[in-house]
Predicted model as a PDB file, atoms N, CA, C, CB and O in Angstrom, pLDDT in the B-factor column:
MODEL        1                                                                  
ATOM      1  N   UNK A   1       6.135 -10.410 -18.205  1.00 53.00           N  
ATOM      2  CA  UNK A   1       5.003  -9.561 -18.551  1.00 53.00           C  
ATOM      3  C   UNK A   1       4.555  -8.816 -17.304  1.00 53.00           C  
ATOM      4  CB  UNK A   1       3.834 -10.395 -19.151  1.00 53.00           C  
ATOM      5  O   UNK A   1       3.706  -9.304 -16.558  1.00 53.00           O  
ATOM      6  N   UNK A   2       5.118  -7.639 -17.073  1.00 63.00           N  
ATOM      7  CA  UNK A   2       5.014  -6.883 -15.989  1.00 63.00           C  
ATOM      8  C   UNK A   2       3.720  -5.462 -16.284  1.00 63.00           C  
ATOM      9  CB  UNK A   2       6.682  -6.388 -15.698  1.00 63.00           C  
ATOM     10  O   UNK A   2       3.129  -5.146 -17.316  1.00 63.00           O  
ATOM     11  N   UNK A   3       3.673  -4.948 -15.050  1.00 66.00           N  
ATOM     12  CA  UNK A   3       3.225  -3.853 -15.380  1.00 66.00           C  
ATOM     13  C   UNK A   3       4.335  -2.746 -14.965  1.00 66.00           C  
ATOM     14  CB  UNK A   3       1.893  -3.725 -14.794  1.00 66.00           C  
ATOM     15  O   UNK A   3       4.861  -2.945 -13.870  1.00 66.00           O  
ATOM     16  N   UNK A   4       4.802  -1.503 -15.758  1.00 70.00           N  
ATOM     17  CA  UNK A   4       5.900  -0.764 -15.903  1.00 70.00           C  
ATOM     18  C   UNK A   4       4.673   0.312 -15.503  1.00 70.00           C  
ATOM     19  CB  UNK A   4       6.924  -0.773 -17.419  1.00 70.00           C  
ATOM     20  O   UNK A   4       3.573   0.515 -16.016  1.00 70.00           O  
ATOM     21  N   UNK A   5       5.439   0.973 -14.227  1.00 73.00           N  
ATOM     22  CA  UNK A   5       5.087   2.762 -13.700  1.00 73.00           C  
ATOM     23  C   UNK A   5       6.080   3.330 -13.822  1.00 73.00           C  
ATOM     24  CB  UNK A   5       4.651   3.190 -12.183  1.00 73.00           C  
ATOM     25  O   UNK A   5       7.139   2.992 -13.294  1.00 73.00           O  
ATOM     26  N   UNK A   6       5.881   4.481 -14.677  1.00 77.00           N  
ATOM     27  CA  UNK A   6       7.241   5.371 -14.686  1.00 77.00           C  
ATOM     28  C   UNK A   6       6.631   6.666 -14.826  1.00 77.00           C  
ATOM     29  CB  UNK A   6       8.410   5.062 -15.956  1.00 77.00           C  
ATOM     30  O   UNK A   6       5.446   6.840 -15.110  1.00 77.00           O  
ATOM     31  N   UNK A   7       7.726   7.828 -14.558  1.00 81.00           N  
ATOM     32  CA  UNK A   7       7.410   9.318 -14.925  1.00 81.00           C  
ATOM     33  C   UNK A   7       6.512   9.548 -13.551  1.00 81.00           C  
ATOM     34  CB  UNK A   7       6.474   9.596 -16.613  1.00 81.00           C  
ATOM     35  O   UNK A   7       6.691   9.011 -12.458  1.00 81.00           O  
ATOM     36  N   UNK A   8       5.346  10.645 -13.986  1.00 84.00           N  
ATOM     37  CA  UNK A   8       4.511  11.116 -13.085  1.00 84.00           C  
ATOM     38  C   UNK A   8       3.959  10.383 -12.589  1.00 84.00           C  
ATOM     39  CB  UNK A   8       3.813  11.829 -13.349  1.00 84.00           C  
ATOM     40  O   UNK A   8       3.669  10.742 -11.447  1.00 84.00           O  
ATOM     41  N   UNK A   9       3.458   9.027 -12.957  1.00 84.00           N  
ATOM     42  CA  UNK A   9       2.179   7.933 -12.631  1.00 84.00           C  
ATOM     43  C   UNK A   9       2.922   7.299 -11.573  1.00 84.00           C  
ATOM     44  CB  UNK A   9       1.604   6.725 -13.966  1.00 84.00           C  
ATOM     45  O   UNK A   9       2.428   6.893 -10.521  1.00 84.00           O  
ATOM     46  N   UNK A  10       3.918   7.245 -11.844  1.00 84.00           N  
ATOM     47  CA  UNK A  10       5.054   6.368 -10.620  1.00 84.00           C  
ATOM     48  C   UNK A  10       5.703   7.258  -9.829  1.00 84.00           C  
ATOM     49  CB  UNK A  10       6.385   5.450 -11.273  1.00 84.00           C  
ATOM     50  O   UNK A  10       6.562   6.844  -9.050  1.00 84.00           O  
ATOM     51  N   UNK A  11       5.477   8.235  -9.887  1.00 88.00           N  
ATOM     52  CA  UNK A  11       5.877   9.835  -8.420  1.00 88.00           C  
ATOM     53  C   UNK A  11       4.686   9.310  -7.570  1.00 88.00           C  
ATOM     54  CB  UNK A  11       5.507  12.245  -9.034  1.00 88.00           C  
ATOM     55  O   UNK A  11       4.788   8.895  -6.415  1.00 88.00           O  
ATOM     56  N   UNK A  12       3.280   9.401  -8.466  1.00 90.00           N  
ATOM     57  CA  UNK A  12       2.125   9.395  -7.673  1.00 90.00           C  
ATOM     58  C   UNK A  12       1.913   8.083  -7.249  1.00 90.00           C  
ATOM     59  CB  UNK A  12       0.979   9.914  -8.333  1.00 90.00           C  
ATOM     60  O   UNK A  12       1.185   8.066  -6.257  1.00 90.00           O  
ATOM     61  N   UNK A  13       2.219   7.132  -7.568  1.00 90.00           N  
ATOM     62  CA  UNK A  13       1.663   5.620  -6.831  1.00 90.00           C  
ATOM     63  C   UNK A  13       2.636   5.835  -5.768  1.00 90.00           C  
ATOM     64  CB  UNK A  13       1.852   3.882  -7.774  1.00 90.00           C  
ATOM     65  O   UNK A  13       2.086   5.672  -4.679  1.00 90.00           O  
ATOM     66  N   UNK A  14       4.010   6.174  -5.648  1.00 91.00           N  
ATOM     67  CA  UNK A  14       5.345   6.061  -4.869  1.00 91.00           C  
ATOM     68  C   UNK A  14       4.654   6.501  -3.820  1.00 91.00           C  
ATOM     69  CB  UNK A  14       6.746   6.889  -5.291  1.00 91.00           C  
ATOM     70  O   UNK A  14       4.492   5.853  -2.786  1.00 91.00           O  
ATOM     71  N   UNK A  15       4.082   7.968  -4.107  1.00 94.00           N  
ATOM     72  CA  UNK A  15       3.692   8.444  -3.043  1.00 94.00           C  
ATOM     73  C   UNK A  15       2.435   8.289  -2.210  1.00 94.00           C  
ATOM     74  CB  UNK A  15       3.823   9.387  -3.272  1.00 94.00           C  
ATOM     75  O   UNK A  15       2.326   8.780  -1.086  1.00 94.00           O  
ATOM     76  N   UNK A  16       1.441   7.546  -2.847  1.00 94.00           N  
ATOM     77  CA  UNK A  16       0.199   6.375  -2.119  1.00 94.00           C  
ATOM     78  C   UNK A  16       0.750   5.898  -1.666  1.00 94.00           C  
ATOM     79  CB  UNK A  16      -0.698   5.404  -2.672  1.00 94.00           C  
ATOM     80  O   UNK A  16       0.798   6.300  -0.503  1.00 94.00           O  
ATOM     81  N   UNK A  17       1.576   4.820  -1.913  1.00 94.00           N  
ATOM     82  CA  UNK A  17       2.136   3.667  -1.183  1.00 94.00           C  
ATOM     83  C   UNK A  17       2.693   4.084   0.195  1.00 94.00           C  
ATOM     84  CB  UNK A  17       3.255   3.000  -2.024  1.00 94.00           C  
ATOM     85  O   UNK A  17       2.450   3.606   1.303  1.00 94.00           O  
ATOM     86  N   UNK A  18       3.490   5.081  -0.159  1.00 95.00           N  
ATOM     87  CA  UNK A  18       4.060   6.058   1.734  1.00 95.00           C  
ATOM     88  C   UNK A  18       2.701   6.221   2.270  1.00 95.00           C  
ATOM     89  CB  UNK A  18       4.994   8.202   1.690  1.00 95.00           C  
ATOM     90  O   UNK A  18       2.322   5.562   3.239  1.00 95.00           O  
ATOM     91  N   UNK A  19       2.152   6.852   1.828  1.00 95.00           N  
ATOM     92  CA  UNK A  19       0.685   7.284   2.316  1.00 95.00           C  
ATOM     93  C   UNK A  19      -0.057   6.606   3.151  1.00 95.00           C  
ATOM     94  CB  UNK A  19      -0.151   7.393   1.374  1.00 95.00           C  
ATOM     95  O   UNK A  19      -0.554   6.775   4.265  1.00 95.00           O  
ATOM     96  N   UNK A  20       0.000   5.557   2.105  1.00 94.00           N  
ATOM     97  CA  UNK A  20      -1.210   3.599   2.852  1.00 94.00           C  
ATOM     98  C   UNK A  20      -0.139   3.168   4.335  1.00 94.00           C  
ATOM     99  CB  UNK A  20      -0.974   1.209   0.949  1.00 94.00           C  
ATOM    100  O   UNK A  20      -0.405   2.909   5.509  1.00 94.00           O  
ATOM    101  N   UNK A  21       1.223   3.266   3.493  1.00 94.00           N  
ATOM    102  CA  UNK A  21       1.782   2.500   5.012  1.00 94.00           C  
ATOM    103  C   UNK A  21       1.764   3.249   5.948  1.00 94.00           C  
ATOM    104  CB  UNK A  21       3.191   1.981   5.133  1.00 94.00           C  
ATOM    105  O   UNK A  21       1.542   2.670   7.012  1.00 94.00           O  
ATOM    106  N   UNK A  22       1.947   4.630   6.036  1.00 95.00           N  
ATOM    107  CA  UNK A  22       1.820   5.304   7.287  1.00 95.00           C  
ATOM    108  C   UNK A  22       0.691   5.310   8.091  1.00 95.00           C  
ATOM    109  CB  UNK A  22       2.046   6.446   7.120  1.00 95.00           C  
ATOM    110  O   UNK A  22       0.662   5.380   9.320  1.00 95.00           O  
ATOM    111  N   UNK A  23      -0.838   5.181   6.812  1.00 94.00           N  
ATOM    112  CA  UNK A  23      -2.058   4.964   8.041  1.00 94.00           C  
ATOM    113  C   UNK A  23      -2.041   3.568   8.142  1.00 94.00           C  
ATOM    114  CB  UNK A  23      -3.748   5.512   7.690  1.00 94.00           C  
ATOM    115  O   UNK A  23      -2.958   3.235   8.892  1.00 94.00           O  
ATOM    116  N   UNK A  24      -1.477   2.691   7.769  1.00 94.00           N  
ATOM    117  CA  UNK A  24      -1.663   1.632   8.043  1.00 94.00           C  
ATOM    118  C   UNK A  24      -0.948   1.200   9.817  1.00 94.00           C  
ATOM    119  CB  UNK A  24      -1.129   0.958   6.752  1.00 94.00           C  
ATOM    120  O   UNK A  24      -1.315   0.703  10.882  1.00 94.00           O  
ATOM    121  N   UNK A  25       0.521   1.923   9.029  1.00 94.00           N  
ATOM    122  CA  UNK A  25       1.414   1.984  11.146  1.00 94.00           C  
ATOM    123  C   UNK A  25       0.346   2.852  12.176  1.00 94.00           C  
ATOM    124  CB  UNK A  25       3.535   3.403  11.301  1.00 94.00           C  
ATOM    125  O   UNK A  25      -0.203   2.419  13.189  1.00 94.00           O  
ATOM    126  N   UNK A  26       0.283   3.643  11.830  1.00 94.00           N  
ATOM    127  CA  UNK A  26      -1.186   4.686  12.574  1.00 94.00           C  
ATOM    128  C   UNK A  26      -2.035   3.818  12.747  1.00 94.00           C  
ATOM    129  CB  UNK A  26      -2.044   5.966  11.644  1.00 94.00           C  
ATOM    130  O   UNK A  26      -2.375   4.042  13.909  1.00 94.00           O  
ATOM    131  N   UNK A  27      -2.863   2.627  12.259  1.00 92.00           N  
ATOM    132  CA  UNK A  27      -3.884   2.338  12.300  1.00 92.00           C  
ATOM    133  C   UNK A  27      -3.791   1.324  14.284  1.00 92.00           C  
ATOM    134  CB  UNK A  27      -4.204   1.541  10.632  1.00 92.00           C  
ATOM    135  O   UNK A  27      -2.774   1.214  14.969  1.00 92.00           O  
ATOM    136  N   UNK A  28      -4.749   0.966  14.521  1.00 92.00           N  
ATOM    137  CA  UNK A  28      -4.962   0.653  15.465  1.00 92.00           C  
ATOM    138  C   UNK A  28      -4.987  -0.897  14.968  1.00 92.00           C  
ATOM    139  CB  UNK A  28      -6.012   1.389  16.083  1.00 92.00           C  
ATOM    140  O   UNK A  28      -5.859  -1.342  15.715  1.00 92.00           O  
ATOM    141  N   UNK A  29      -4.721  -1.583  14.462  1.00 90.00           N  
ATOM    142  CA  UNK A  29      -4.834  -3.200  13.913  1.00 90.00           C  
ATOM    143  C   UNK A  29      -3.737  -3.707  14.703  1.00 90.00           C  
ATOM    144  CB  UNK A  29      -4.586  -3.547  12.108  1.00 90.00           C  
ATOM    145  O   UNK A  29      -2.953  -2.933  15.252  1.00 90.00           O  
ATOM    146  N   UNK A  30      -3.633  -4.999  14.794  1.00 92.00           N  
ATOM    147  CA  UNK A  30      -2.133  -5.546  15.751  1.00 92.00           C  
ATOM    148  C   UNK A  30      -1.630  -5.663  14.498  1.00 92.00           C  
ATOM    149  CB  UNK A  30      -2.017  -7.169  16.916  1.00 92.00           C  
ATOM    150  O   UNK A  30      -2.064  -5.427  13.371  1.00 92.00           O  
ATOM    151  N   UNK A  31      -0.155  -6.273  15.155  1.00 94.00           N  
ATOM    152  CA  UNK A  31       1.214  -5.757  14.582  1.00 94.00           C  
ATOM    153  C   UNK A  31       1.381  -6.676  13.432  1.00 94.00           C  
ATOM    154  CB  UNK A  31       2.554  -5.829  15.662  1.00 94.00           C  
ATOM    155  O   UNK A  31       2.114  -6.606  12.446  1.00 94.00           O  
ATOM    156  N   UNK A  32       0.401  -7.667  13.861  1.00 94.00           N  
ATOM    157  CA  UNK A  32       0.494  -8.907  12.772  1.00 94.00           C  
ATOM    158  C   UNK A  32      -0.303  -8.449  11.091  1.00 94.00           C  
ATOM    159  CB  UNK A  32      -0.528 -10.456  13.612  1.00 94.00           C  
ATOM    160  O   UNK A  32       0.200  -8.631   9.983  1.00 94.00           O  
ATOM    161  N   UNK A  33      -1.427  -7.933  11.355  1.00 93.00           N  
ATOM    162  CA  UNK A  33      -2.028  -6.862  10.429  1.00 93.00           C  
ATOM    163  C   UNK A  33      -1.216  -6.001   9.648  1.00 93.00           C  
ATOM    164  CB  UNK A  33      -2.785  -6.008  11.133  1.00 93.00           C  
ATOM    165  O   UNK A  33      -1.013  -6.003   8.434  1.00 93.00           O  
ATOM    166  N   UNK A  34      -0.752  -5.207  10.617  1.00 94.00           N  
ATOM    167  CA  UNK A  34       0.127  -4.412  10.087  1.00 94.00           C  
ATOM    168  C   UNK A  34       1.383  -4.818   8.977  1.00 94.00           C  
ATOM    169  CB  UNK A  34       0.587  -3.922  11.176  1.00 94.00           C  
ATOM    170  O   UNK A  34       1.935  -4.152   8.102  1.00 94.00           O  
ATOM    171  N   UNK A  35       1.515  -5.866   9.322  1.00 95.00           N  
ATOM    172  CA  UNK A  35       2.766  -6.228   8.691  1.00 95.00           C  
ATOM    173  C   UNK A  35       2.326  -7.059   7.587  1.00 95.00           C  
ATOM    174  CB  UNK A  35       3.787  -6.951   9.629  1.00 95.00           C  
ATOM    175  O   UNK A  35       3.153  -7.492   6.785  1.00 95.00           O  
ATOM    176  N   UNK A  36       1.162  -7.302   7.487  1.00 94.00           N  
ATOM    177  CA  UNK A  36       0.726  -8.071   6.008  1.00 94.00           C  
ATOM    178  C   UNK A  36       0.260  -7.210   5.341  1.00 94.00           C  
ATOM    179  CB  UNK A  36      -0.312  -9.206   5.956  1.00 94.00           C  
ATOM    180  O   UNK A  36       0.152  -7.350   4.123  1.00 94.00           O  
ATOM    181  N   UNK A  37      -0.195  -5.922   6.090  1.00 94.00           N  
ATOM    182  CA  UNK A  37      -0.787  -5.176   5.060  1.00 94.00           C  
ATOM    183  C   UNK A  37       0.606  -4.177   4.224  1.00 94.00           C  
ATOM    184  CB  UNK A  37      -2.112  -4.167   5.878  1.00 94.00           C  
ATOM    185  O   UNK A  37       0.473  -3.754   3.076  1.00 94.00           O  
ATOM    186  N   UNK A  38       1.660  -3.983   4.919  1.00 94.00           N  
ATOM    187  CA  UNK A  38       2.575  -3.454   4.566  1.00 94.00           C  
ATOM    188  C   UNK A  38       3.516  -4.342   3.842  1.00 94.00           C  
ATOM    189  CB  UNK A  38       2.991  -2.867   5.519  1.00 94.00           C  
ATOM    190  O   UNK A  38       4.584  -3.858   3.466  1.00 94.00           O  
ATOM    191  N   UNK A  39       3.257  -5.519   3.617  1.00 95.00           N  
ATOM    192  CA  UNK A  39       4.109  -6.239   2.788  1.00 95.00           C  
ATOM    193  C   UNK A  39       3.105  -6.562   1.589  1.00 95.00           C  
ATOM    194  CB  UNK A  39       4.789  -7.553   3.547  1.00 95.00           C  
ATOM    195  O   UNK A  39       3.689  -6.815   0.535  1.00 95.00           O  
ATOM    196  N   UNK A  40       1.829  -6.601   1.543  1.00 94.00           N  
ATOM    197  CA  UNK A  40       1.130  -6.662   0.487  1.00 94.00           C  
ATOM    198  C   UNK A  40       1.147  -5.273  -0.357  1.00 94.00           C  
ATOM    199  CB  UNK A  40      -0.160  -7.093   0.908  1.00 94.00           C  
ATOM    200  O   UNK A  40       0.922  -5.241  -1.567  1.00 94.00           O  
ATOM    201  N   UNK A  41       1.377  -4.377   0.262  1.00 93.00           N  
ATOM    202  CA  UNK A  41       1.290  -2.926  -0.310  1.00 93.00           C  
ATOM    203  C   UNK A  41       2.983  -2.536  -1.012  1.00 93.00           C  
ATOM    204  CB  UNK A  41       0.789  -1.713   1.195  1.00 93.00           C  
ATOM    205  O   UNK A  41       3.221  -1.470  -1.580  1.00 93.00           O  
ATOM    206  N   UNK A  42       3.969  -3.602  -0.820  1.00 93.00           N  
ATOM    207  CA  UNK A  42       5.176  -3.193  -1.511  1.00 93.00           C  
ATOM    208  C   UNK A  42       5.774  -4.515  -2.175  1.00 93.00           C  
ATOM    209  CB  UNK A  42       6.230  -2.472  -0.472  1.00 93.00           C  
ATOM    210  O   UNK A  42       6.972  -4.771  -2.296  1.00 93.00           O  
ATOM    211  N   UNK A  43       4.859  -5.184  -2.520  1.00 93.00           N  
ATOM    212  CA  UNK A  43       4.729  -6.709  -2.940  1.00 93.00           C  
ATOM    213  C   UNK A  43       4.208  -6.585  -4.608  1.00 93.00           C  
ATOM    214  CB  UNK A  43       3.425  -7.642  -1.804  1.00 93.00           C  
ATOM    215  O   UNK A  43       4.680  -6.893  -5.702  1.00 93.00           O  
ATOM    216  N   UNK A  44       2.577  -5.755  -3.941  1.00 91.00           N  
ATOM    217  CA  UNK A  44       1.597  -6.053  -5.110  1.00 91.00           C  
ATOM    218  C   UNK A  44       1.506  -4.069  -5.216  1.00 91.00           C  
ATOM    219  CB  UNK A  44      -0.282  -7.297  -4.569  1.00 91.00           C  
ATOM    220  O   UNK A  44       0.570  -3.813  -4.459  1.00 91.00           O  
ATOM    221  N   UNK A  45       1.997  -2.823  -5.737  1.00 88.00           N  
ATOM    222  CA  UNK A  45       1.975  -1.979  -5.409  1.00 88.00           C  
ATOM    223  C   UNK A  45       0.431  -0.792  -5.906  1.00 88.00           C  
ATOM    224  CB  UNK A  45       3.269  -1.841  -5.698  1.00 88.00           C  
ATOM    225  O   UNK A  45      -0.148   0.203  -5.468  1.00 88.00           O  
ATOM    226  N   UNK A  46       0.363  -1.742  -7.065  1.00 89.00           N  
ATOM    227  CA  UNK A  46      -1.300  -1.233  -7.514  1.00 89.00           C  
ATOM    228  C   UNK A  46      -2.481  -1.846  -6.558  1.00 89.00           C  
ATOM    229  CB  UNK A  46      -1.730  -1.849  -9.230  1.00 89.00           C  
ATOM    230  O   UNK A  46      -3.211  -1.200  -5.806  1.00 89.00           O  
ATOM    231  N   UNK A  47      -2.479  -2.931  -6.730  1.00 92.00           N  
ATOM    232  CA  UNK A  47      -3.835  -4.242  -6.330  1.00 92.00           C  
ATOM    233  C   UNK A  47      -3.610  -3.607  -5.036  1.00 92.00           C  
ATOM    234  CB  UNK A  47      -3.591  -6.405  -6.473  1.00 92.00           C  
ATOM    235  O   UNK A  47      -4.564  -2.958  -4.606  1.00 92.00           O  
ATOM    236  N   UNK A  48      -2.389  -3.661  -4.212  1.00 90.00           N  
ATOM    237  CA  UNK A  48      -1.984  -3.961  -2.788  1.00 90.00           C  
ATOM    238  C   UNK A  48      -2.834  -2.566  -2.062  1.00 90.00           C  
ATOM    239  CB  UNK A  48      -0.010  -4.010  -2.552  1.00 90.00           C  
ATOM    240  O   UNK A  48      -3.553  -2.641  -1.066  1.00 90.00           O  
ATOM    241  N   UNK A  49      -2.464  -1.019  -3.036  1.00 90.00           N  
ATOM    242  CA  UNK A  49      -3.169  -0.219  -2.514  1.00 90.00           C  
ATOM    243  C   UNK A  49      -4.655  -0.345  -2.684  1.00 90.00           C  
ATOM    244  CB  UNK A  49      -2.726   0.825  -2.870  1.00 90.00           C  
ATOM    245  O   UNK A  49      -5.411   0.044  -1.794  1.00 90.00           O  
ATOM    246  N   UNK A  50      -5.144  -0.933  -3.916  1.00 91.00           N  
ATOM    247  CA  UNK A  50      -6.328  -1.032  -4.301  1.00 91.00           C  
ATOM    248  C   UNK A  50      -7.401  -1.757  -3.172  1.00 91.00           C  
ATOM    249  CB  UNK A  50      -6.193  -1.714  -5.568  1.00 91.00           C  
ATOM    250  O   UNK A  50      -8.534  -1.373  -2.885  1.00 91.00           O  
ATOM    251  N   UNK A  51      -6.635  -2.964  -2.622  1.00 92.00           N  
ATOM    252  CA  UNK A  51      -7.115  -3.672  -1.571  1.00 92.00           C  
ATOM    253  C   UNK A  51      -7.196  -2.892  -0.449  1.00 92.00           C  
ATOM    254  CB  UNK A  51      -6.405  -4.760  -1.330  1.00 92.00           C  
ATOM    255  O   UNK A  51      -8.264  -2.630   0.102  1.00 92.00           O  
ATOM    256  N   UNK A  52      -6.117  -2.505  -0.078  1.00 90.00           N  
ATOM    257  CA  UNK A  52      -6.054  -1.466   1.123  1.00 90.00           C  
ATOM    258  C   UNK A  52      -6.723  -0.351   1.342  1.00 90.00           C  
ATOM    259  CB  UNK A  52      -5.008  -1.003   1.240  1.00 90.00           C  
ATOM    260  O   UNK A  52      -6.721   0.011   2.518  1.00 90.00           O  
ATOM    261  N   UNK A  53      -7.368   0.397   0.495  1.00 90.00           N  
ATOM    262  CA  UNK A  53      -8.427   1.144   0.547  1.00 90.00           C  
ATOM    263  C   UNK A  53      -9.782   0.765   0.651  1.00 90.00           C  
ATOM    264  CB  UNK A  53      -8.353   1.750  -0.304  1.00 90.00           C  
ATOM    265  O   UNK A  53     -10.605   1.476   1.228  1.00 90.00           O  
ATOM    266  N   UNK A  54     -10.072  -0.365   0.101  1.00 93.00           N  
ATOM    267  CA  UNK A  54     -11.498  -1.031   0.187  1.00 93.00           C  
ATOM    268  C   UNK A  54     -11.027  -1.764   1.769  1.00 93.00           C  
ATOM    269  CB  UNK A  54     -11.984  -2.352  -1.412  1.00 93.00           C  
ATOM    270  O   UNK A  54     -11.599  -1.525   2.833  1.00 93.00           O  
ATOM    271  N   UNK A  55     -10.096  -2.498   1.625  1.00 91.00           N  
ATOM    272  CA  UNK A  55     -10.242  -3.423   2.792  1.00 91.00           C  
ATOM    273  C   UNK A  55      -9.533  -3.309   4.242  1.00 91.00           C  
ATOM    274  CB  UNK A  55      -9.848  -4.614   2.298  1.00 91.00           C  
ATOM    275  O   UNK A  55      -9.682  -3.912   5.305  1.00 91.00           O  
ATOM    276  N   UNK A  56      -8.711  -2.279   3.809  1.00 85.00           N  
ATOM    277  CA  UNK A  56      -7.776  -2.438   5.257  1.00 85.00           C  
ATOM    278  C   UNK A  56      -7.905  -2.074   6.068  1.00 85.00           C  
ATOM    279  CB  UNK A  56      -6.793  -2.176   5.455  1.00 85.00           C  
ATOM    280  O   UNK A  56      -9.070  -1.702   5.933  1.00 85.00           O  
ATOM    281  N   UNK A  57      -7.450  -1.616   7.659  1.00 79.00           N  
ATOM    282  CA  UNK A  57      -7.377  -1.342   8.456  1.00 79.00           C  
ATOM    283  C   UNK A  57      -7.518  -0.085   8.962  1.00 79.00           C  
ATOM    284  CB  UNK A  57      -6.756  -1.780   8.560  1.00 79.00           C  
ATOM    285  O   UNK A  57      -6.586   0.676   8.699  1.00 79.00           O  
ATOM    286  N   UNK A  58      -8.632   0.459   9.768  1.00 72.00           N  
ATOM    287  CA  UNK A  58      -9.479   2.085   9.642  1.00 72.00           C  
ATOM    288  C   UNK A  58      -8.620   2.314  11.041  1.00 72.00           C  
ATOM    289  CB  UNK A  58     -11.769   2.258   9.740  1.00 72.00           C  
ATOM    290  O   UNK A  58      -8.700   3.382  11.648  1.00 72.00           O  
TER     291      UNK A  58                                                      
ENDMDL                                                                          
END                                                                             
């Protein structure tokens, strides 16, 4: 029981997800940060950005 992105909705999350990880490598957080937040963001790809905007690394 998954959740299925396809078509346009899944162009546009594809392309958040590049988005989050690049400010996330940009971000000034250590490397250890970085790397949970970039494995939570291609792990969990909705929640993961969802979190990452409220919570992650400025």
């Amino acid at each position: 029981m998954g959740i299925e992105v396809s078509g346009f909705s899944g162009l546009i999350l594809l392309v958040l997800n590049v988005w989050a990880i690049v400010k996330v490598v940009q971000s000034s957080a250590s490397t250890g940060n970085k790397v949970l937040w970039i494995v939570l963001i291609l792990l969990l790809p909705i929640i993961g950005l969802i979190l990452w905007y409220f919570l992650g690394p400025r």
